[in-house]
C-alpha positions, 0 to 999 in steps of 0.5 A: 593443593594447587600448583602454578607452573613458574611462568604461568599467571594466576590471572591466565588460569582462572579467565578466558583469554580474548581469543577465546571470548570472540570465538564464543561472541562469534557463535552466539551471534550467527546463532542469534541471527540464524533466529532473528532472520526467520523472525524477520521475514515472518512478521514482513509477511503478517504486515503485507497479509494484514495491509492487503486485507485492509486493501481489500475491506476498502474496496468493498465499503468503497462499493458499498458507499457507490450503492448507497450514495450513487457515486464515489467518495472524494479523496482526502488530503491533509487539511480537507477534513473528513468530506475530502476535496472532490476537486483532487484526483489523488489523495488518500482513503476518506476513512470516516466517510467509508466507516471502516476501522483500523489505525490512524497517524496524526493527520487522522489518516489511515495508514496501513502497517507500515504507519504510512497514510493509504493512497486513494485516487479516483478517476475524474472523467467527465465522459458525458461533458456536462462539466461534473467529474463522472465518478464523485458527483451525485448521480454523475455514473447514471447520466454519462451511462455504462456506454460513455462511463470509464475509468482514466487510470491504467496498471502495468507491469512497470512505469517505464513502458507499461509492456504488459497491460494489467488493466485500463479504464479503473476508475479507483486505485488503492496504494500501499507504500510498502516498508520503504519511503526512502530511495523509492525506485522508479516502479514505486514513484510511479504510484504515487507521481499524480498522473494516471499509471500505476505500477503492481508487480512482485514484491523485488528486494534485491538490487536497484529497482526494488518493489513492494508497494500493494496495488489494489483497484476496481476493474471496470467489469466489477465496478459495473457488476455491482452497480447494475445490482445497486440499481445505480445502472439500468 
């Protein structure tokens, strides 16, 4: 038989009070993050592993593309179609022309794992003045030579005064646009404003000048290294 106490209600005894409920939803919570954070960083890292490693499979058909056609694709806008617009310096990567696999948007750009299309620049030098851009036109590399040929974009270290010099003189830069599109900090717009700086420093999550765009390009040393072995260069 059971008792009730006078005083105490049949509903007090067989539920939980609402003290009592928050303390466990409390708990289940710092327990569910204390997983979901881990989570969280780990599959951040994935995406930036597999971003570079697309980055990097670009670079290489874009060396592949100078060896067999003697000169660099023209980088694709939204309307240009697959043959990209060689009057344009920045633009994004002309996947079909290069013939590497991944994921595309609507526009039928590539885009990394973040869904935003790849940044694709290539220098426009007219180093030998005979009025056809170096890099993008049929045997432009081969007329300016290796002492006149050179790239125009330099990367630094920050946008604001580029204190350390990372390089100078690339003639091909590849950019990620990382996770965030929105409230990009002055390093991040650097990379994508159409001029010919760029910015590639550590990943910086933490406070107002934050950073993770992937920055990848062709140095002027490894550019010539594979062109004197394509016999592109004497």
């Amino acid at each position: 038989m059971i008792v009730v106490e006078e005083g105490r209600s049949l509903k007090k005894m067989h539920g939980f009070s609402l003290l009592e409920v928050s303390i466990v939803l409390l708990i289940m919570g710092m327990l569910l993050s204390s997983v979901l954070q881990p989570f969280g960083a780990q599959m951040a890292e994935r995406q930036r592993n597999q971003t570079k490693t697309e980055m990097l499979e670009i670079r290489s058909a874009l060396v592949g593309y100078v060896a067999a056609n003697h000169r660099f694709p023209c980088p694709l806008t939204r309307v240009s179609g697959s043959n990209g617009d060689c009057s344009r310096v920045h633009g994004f990567v002309p996947a079909a022309a290069l013939g590497v696999d991944g994921s595309y948007n609507d526009d039928g750009l590539l885009i990394d794992s973040w869904g935003q299309p790849y940044l694709y620049s290539v220098s426009n030098g007219d180093a030998d003045a005979d009025g056809t851009a170096d890099f993008t036109s049929v045997g432009g590399m081969q007329r300016a030579g290796m002492q006149l040929l050179s790239g125009e974009f330099e990367i630094c270290d920050t946008a604001a005064s580029c204190s350390r010099l990372r390089a100078n003189q690339v003639a091909v830069v590849l950019v990620s646009t990382g996770s965030k599109m929105s409230a990009r900090s002055n390093d991040e717009r650097e990379n994508s404003d159409g001029d010919n700086r760029f910015v590639s420093r550590d990943i910086d999550q933490v406070g107002d000048d934050q950073f993770d765009d992937m920055v990848v390009w062709l140095s002027e040393s490894v550019l010539f290294a594979q062109l004197i072995q394509a016999r592109v260069l004497p």
